[in-house]
DSSP file (Angstrom, degrees, kcal/mol; ACC not computed):
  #  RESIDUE AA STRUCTURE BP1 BP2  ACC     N-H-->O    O-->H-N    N-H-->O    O-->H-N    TCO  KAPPA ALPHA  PHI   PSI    X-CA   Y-CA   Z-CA
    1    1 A X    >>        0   0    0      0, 0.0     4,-2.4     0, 0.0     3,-0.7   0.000 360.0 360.0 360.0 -53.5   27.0 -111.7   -9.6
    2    2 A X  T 34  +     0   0    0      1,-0.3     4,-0.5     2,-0.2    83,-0.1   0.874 360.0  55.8 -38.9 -58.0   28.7 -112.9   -6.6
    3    3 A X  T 3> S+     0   0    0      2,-0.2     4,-1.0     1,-0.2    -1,-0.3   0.417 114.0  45.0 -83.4 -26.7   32.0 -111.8   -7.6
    4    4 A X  H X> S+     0   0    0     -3,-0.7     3,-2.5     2,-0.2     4,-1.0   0.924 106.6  58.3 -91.2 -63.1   30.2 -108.1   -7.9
    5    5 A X  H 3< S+     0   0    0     -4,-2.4     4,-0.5     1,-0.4    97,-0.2   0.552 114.1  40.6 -75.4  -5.4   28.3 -108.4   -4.5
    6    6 A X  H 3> S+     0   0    0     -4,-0.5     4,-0.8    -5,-0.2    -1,-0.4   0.762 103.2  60.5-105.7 -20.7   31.7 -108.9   -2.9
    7    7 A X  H <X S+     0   0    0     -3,-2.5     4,-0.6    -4,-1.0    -2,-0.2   0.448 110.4  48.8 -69.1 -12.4   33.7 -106.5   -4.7
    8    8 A X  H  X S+     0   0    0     -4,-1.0     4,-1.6     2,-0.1    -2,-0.2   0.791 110.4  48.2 -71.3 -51.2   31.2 -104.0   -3.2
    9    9 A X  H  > S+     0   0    0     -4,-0.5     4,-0.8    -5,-0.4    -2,-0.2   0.768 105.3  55.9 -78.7 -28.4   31.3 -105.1    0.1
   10   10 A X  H >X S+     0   0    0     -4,-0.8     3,-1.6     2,-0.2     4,-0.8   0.994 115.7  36.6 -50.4 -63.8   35.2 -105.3    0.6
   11   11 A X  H 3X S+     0   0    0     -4,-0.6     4,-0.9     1,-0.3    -2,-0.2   0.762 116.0  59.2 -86.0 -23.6   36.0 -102.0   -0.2
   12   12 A X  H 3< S+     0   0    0     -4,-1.6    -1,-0.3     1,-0.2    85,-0.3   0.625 106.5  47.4 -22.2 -48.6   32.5 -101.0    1.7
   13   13 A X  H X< S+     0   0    0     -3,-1.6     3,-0.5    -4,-0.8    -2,-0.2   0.633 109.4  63.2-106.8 -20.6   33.6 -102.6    5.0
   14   14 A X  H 3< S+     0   0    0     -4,-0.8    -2,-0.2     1,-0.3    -3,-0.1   0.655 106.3  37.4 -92.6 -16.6   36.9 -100.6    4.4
   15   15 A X  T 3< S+     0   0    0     -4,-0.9     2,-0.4    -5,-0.1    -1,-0.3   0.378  87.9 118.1 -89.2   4.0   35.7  -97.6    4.6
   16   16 A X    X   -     0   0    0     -3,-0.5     3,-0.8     1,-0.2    -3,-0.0  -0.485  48.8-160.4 -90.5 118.5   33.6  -98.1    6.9
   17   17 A X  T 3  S+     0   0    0     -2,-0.4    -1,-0.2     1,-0.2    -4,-0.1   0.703  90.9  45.6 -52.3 -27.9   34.1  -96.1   10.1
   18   18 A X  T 3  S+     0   0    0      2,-0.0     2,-0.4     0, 0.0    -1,-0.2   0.251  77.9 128.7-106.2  12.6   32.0  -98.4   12.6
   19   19 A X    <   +     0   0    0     -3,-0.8    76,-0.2    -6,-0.2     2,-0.2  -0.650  27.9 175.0 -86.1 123.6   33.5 -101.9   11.3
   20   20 A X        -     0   0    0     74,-0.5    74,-0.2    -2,-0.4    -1,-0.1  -0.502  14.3-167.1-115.8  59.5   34.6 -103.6   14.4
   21   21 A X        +     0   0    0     72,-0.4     2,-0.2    73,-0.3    72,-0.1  -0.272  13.0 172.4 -48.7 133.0   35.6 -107.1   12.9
   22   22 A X     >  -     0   0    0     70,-0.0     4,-5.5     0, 0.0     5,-0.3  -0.673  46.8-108.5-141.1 172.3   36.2 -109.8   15.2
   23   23 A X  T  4 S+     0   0    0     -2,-0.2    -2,-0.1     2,-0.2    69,-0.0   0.500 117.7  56.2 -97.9   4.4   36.9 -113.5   15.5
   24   24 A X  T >> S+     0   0    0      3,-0.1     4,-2.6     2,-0.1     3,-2.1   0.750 114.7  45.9 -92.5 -72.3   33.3 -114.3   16.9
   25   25 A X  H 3> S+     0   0    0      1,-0.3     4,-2.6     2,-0.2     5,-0.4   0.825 109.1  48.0 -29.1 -55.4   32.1 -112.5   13.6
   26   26 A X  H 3X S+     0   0    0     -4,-5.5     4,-1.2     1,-0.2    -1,-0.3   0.876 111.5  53.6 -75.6  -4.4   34.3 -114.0   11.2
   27   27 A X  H <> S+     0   0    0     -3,-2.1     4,-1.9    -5,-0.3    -1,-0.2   0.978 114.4  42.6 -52.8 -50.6   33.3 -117.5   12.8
   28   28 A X  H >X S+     0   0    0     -4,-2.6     4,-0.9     2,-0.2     3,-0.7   0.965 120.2  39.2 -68.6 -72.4   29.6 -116.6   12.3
   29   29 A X  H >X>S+     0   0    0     -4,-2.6     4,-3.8     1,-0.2     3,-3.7   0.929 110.4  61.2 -60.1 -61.4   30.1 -115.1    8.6
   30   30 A X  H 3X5S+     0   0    0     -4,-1.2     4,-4.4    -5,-0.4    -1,-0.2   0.839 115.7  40.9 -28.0 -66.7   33.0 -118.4    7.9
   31   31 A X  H <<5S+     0   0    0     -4,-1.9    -1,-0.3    -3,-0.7    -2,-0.2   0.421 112.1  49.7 -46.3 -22.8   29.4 -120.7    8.7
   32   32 A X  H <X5S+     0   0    0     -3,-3.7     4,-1.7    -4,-0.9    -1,-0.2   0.702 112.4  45.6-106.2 -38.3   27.0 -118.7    6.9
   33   33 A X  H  X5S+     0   0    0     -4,-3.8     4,-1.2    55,-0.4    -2,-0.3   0.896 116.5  48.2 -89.8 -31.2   29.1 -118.6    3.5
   34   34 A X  H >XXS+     0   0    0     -4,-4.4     3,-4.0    -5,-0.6     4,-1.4   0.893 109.9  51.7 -57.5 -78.6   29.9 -122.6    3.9
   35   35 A X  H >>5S+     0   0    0      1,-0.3     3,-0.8     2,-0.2     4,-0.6   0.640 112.8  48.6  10.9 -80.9   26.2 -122.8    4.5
   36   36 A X  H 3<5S+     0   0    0     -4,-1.7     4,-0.5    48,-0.5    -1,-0.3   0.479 111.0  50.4 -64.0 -19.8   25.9 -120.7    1.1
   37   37 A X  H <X5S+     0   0    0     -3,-4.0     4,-1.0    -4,-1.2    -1,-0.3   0.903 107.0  45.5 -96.1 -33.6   27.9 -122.7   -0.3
   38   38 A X  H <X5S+     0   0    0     -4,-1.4     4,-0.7    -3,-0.8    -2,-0.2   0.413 110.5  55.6 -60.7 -12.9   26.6 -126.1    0.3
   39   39 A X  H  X<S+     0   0    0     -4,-0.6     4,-0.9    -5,-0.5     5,-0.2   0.852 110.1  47.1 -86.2 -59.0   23.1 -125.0   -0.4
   40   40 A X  H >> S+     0   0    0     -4,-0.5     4,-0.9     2,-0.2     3,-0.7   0.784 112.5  49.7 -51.6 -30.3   24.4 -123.8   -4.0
   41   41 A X  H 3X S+     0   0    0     -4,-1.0     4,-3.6     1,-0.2     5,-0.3   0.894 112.4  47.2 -91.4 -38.6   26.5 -127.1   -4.7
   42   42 A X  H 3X S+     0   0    0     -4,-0.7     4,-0.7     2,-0.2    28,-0.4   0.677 113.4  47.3 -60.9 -13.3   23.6 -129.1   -3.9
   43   43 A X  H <X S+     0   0    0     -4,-0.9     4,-0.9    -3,-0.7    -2,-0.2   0.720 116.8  43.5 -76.3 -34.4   21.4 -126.8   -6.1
   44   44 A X  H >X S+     0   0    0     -4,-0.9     4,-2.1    -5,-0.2     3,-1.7   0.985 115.5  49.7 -99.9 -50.5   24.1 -127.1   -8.9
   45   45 A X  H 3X S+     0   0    0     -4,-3.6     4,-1.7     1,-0.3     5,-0.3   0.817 107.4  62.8 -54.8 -23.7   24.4 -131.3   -8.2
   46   46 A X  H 3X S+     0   0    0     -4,-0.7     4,-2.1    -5,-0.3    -1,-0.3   0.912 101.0  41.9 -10.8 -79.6   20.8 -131.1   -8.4
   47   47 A X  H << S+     0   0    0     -3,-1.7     5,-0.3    -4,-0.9    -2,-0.2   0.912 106.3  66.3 -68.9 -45.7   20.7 -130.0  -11.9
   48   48 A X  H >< S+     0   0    0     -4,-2.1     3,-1.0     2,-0.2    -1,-0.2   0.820  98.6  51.4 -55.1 -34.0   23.6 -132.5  -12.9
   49   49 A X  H 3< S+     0   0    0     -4,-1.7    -2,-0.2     1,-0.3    -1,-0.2   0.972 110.8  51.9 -86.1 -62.5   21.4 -135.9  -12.2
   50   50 A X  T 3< S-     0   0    0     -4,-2.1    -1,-0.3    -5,-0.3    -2,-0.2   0.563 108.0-138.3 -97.1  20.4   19.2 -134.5  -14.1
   51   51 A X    <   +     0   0    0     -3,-1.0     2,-0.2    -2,-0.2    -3,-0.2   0.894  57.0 127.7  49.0  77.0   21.5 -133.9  -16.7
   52   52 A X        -     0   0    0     -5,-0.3    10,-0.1    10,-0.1    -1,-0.1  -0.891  65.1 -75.2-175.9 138.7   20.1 -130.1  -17.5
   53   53 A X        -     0   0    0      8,-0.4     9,-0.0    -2,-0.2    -3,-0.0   0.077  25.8-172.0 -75.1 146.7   21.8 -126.9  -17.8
   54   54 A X        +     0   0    0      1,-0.1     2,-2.5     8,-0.0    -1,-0.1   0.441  56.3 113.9-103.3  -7.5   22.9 -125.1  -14.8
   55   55 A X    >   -     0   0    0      1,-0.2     3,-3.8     3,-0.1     2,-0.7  -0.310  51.8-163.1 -73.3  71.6   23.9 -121.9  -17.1
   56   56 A X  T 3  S+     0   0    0     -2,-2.5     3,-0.4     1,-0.2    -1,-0.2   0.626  85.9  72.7 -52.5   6.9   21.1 -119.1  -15.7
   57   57 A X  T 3  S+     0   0    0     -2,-0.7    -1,-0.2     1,-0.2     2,-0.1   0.867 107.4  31.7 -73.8 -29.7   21.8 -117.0  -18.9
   58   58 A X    X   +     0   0    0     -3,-3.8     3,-2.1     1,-0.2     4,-0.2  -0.509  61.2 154.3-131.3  68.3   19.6 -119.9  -21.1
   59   59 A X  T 3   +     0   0    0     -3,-0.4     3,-0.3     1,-0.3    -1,-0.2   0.444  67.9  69.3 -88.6  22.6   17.3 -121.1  -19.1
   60   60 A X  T 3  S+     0   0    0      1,-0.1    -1,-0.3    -3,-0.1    -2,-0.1   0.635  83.8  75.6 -64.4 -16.7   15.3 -121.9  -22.1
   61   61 A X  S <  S+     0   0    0     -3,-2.1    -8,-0.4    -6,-0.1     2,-0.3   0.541  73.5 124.6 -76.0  -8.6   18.0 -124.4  -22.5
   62   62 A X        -     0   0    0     -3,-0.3     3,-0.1    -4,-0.2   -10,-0.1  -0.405  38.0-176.7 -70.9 126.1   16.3 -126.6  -19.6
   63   63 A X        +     0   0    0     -2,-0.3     2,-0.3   -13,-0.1    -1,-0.1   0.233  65.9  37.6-110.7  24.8   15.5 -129.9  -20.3
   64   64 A X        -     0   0    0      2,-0.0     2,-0.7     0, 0.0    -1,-0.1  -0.932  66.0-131.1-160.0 142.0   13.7 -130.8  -16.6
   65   65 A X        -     0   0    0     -2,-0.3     2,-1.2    -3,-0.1   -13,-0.0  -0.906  37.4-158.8-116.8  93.8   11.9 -129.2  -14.5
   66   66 A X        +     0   0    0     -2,-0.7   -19,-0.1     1,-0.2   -20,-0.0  -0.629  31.6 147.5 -99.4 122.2   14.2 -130.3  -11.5
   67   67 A X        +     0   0    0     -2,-1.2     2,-0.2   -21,-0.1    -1,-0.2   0.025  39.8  91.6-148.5  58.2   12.3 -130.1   -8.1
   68   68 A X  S    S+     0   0    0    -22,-0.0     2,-0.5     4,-0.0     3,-0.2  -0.816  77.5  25.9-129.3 168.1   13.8 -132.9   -5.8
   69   69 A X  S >  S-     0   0    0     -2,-0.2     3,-0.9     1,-0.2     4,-0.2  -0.492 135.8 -10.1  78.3-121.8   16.7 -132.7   -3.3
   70   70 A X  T 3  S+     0   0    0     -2,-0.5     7,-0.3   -28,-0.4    -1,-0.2   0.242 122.0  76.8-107.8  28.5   16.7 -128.8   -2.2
   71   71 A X  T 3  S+     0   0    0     -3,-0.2    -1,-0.3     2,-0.2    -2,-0.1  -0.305  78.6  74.7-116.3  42.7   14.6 -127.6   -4.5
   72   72 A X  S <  S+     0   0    0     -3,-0.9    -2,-0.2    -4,-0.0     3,-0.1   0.479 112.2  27.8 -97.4 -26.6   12.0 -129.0   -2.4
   73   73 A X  S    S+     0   0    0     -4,-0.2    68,-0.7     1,-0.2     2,-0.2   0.361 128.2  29.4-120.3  13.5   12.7 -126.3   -0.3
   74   74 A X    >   -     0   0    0     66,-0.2     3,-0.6    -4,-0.1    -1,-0.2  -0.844  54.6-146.6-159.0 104.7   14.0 -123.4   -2.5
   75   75 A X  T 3  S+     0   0    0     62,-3.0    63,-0.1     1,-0.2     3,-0.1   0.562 107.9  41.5 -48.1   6.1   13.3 -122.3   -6.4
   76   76 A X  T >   +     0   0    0     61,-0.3     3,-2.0    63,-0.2     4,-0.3   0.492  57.3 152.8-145.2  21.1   16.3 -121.5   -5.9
   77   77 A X  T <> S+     0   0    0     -3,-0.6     4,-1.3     1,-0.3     5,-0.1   0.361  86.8  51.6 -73.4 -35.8   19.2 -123.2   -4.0
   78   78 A X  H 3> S+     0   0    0      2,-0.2     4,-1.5     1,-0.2    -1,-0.3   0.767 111.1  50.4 -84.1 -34.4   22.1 -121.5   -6.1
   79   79 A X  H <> S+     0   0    0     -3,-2.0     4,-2.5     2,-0.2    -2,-0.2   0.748 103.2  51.9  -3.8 -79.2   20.8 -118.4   -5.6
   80   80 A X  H  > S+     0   0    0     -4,-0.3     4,-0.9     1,-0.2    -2,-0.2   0.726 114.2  49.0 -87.0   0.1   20.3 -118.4   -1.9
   81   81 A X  H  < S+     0   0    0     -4,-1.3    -1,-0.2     2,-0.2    -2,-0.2   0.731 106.3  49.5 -95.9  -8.4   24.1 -119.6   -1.5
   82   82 A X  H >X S+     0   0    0     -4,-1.5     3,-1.0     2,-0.1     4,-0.7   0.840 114.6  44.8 -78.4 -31.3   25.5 -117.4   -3.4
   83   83 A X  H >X S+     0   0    0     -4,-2.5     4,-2.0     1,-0.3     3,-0.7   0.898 121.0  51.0 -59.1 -41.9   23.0 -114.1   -1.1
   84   84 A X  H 3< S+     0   0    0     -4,-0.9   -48,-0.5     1,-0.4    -1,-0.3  -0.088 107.1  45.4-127.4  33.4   24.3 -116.3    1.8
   85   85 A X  H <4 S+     0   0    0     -3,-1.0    -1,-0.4   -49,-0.2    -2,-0.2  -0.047 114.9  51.2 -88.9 -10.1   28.2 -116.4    0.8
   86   86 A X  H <X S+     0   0    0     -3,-0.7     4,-1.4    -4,-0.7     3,-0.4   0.642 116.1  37.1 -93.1 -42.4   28.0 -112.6    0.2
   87   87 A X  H  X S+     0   0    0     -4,-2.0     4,-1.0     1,-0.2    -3,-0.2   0.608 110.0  62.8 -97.1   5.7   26.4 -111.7    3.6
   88   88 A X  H  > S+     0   0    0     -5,-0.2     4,-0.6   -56,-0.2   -55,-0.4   0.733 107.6  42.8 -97.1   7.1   28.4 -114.2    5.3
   89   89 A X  H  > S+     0   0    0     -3,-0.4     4,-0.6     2,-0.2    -2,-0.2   0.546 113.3  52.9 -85.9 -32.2   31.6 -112.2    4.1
   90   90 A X  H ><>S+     0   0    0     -4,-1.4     3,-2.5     2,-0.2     5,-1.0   0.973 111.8  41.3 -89.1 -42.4   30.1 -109.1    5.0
   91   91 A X  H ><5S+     0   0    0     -4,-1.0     3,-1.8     1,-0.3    -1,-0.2   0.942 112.1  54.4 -44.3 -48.7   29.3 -110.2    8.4
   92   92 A X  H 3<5S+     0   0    0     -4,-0.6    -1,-0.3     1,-0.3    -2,-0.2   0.749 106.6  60.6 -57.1 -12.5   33.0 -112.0    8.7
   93   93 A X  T <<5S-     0   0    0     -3,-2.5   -72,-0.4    -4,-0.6    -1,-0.3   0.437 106.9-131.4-101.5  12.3   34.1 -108.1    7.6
   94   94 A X  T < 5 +     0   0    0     -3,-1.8   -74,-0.5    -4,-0.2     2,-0.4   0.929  64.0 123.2  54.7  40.0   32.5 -106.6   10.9
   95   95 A X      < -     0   0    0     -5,-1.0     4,-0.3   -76,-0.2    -2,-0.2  -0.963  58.8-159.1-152.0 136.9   30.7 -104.0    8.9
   96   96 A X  S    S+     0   0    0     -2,-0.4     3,-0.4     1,-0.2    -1,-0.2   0.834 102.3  49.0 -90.9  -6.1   27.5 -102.8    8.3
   97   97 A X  S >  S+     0   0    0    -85,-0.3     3,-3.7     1,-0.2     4,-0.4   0.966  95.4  70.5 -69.6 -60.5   28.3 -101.1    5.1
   98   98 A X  T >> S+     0   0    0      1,-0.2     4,-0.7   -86,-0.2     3,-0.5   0.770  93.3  64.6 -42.9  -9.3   30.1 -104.5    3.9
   99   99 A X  H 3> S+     0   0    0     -3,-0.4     4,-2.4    -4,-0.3    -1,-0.2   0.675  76.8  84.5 -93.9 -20.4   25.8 -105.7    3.9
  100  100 A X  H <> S+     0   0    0     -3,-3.7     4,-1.3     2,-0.2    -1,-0.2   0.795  91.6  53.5 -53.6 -36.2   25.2 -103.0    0.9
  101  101 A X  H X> S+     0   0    0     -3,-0.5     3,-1.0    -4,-0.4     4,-0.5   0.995 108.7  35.9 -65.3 -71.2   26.4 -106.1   -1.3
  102  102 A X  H >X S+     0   0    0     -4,-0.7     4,-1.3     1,-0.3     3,-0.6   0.816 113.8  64.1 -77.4 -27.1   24.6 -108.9   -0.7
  103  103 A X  H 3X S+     0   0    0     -4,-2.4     4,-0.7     1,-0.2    -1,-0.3   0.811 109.2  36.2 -64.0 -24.5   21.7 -106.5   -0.3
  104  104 A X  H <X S+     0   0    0     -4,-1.3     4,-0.7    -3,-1.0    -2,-0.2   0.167 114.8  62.8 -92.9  13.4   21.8 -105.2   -4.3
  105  105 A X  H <X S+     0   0    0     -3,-0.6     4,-4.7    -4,-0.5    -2,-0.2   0.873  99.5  42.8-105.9 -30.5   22.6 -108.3   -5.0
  106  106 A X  H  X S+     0   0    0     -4,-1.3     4,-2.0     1,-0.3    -2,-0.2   0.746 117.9  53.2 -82.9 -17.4   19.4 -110.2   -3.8
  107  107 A X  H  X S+     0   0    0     -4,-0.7     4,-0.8     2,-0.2    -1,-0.3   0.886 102.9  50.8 -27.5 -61.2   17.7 -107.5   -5.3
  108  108 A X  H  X>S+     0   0    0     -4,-0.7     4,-2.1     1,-0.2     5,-1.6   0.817 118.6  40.1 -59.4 -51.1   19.2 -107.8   -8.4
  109  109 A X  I  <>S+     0   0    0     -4,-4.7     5,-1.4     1,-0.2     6,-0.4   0.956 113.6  51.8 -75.1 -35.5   18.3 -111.7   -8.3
  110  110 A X  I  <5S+     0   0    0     -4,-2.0    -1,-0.2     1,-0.2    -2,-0.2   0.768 122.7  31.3 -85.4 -23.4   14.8 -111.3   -6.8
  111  111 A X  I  <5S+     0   0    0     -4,-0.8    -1,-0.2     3,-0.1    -3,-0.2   0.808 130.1  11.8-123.8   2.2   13.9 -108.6   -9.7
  112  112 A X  I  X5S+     0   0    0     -4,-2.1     4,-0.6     3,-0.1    -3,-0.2   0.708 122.0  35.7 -99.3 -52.3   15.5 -109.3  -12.4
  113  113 A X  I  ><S+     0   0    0     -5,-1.6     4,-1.4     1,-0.1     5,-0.4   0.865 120.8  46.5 -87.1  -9.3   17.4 -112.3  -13.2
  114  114 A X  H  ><S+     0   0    0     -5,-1.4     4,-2.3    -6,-0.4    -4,-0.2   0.941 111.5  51.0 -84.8 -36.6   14.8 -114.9  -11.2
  115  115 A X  H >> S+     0   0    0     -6,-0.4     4,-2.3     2,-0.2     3,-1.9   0.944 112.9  48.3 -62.4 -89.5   11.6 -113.2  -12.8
  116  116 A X  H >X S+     0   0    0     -4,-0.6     3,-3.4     1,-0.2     4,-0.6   0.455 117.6  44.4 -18.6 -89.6   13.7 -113.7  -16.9
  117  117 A X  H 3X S+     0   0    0     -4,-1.4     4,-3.7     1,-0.3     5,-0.3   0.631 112.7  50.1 -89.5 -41.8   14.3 -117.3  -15.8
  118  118 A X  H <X S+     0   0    0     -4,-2.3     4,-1.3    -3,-1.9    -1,-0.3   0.858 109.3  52.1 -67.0 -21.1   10.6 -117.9  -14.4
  119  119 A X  H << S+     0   0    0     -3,-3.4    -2,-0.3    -4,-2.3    -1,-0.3   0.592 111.2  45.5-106.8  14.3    9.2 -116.6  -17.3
  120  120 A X  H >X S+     0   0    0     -4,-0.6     3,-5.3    -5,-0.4     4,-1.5   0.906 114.6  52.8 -43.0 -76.3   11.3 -119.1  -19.5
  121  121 A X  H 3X>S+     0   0    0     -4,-3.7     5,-1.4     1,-0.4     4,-0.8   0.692 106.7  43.5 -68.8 -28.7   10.5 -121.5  -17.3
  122  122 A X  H 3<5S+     0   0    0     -4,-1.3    -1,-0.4    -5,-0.3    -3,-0.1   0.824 112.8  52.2 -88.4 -14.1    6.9 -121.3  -17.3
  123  123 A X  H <45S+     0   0    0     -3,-5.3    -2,-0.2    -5,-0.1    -1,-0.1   0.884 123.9  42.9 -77.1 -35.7    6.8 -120.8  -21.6
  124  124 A X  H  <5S+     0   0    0     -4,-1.5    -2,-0.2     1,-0.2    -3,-0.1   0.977 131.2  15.5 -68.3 -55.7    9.2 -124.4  -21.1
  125  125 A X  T ><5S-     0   0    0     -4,-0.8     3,-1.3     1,-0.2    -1,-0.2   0.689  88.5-176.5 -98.3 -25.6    7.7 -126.4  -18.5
  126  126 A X  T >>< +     0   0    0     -5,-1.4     3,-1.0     1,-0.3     4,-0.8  -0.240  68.5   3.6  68.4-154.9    3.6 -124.7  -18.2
  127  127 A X  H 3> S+     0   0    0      2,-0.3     4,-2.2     1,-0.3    -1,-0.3   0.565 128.8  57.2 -35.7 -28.8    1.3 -126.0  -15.7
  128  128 A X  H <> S+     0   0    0     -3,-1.3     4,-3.0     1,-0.2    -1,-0.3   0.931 110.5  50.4 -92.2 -37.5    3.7 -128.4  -14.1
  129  129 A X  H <> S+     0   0    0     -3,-1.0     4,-1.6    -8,-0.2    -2,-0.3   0.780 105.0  54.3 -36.5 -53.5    5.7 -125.1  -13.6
  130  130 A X  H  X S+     0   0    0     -4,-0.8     4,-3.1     2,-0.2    -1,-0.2   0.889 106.5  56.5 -13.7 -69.1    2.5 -123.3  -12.1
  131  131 A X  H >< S+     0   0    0     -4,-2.2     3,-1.4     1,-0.2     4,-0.3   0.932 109.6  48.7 -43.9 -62.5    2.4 -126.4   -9.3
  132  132 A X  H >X S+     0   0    0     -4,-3.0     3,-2.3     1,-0.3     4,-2.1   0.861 103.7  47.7 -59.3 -51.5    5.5 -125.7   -8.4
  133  133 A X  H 3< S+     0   0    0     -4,-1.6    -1,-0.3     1,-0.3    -2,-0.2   0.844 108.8  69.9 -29.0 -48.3    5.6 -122.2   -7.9
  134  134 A X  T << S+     0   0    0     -4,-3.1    -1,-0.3    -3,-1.4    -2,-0.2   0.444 114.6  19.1 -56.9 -27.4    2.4 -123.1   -5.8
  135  135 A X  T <4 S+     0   0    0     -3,-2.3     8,-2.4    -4,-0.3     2,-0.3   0.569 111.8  65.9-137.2  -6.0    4.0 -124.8   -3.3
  136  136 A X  B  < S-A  142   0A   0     -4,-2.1     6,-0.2     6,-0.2    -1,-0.2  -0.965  80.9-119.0-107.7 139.4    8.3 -123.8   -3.0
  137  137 A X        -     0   0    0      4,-1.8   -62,-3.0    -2,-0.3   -61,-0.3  -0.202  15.6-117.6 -65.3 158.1    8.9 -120.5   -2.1
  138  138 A X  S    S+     0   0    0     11,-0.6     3,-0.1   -64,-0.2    12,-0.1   0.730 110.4  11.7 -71.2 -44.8   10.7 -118.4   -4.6
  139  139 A X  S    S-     0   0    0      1,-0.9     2,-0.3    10,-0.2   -63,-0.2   0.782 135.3 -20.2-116.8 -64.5   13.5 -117.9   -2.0
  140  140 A X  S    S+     0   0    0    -66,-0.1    -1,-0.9   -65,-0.1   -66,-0.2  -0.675 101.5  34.8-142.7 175.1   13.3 -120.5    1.5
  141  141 A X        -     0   0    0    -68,-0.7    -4,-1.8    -2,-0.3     2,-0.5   0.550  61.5-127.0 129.5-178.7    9.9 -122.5    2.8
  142  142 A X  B     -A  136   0A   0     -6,-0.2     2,-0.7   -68,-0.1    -6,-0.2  -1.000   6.6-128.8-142.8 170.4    6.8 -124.2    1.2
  143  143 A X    >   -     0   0    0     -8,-2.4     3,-1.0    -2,-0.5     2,-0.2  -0.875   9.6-172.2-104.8 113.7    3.3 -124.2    1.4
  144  144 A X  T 3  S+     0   0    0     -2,-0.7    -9,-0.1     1,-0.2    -1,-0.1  -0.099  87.2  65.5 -95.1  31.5    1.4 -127.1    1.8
  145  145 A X  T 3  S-     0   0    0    -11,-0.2    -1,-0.2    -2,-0.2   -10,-0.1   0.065 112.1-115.0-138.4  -4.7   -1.9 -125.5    1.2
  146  146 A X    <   +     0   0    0     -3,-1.0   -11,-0.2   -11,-0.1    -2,-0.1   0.805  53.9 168.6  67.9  34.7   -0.7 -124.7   -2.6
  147  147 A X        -     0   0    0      1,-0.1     2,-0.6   -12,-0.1    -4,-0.1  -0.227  58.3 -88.9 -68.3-179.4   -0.6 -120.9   -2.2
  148  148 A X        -     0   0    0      1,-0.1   -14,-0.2   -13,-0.1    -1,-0.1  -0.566  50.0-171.9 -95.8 109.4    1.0 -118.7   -5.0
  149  149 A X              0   0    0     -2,-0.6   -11,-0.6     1,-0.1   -10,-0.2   0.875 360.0 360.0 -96.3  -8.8    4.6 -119.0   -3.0
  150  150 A X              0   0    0    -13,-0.2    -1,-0.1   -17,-0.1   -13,-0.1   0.507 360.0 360.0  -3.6 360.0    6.5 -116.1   -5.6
């Protein structure tokens, strides 16, 4: 998915007539995909203490319902570093076309593979599954007032 949302966005920024890449940019983009990447390795060490599969193809295959660390503050921590290593490349590329990636890509995750995975996760885990949704946002924040956060 990554690996897509960047092969879009290279050749994107390279056509791009208006891409003015700079060395303030690729600072900001360099910061935004470590960012993205440190959110995602803490999503994936996450899953490892709890000894439970990190593989988003089988998430029936989950034997925990993991929601400590940074999934206190994201359903989704692998997720939002891999969207935030794709737009921090496209930013580093100066281009606004190069932003066409990481934009079909959080698409892609927000209506397809994260919906499949929730509705594993809610035949595995049920009610305690429910709570959570109820209070970490799908993507960044929570709700302490135990709204629907989807």
């Amino acid at each position: 998915m990554l690996v897509g949302a960047l092969a879009l966005s290279v050749p994107s920024a390279v056509a791009d007539p208006v891409a003015r890449p700079s060395g303030a940019l690729r600072l900001l983009g360099g910061l935004f995909a470590a960012g993205g990447l440190a959110v995602a390795g803490a999503g994936v060490a996450a899953f490892r203490r709890q000894r439970t599969t990190v593989d988003p193809r089988y998430p029936e295959r989950a034997t925990t319902l993991v929601d400590e660390g940074v999934y206190r503050w994201t359903r989704n921590p692998m997720y939002v570093g891999f969207v935030s290593v794709a737009a921090g490349a496209a930013v580093a590329l100066g281009s606004p076309l190069a932003l066409l990636g990481p934009g079909l890509l959080t698409v892609y995750l927000d209506r397809v593979q994260i919906p499949a995975e929730e509705r594993a996760l809610r035949a595995r885990f049920g009610a305690p599954f429910e709570s959570y949704v109820r209070t970490v946002h799908r993507w960044l924040g929570r709700s302490w007032h135990g709204r629907d956060m989807s």
